[in-house]
C-alpha positions in Angstrom: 0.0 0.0 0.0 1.3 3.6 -0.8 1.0 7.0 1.3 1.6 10.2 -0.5 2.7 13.1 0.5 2.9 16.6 -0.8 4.9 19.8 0.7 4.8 23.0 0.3 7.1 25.8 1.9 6.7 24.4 5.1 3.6 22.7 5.3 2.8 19.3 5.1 -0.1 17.7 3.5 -1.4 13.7 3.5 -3.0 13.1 0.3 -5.9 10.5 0.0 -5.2 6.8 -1.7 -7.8 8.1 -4.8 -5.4 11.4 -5.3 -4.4 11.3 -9.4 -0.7 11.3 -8.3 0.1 11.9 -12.1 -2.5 14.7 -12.5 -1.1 16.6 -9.4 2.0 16.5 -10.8 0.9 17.8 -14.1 -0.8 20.7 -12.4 1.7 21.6 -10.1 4.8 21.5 -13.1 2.2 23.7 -15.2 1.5 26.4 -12.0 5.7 26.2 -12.1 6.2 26.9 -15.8 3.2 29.5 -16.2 5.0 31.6 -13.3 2.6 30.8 -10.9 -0.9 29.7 -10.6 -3.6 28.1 -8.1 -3.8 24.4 -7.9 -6.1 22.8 -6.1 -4.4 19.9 -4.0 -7.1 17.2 -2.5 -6.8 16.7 1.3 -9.1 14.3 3.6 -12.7 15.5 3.1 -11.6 19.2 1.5 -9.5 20.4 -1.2 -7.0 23.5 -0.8 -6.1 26.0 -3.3 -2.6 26.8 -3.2 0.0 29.5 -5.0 2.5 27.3 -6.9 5.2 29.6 -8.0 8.5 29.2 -9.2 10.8 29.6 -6.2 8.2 27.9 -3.6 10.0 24.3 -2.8 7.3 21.7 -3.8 7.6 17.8 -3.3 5.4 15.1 -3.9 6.7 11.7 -2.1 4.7 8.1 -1.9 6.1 5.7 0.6 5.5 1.9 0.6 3.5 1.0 4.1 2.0 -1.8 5.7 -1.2 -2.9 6.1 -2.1 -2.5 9.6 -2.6 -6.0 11.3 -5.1 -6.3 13.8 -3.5 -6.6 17.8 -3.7 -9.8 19.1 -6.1 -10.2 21.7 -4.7 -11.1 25.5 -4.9 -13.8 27.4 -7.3 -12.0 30.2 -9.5 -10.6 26.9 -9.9 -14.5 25.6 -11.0 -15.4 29.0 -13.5 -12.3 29.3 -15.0 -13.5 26.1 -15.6 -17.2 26.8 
């Protein structure tokens, strides 16, 4: 499973697993090469409009992450259930 990531100046932003990775990137090089422009970056249950200019440092990163595995239940929670 993959996380993505995107900064901007300073601020950190956690992009949702539907985000068009690809398309985010086009937008964002476009904003870069136009001299500056809003892009509207998707965050959990919103989206933000952000300047994208030429000398703002930008990065989009996707890390590889594990599923989460359920905890395994405790002796004294087995014998609570029986």
């Amino acid at each position: 499973m993959q996380a993505a990531y995107l900064s901007i100046g300073t601020k950190l932003f956690y992009l949702p697993s539907t985000t068009d990775l690809a398309g985010l990137r086009a937008r964002l090089t476009m904003a870069t090469r136009e001299g500056g422009a809003m892009v509207d970056i998707p965050v959990e249950g919103t989206t933000l409009a952000a300047l994208i200019t030429p000398g703002l440092p930008v990065f989009l990163e996707t890390r590889e992450i594990e599923e989460p595995t359920p905890p395994a239940q405790s002796i004294a929670e087995e014998e609570w259930l029986l």
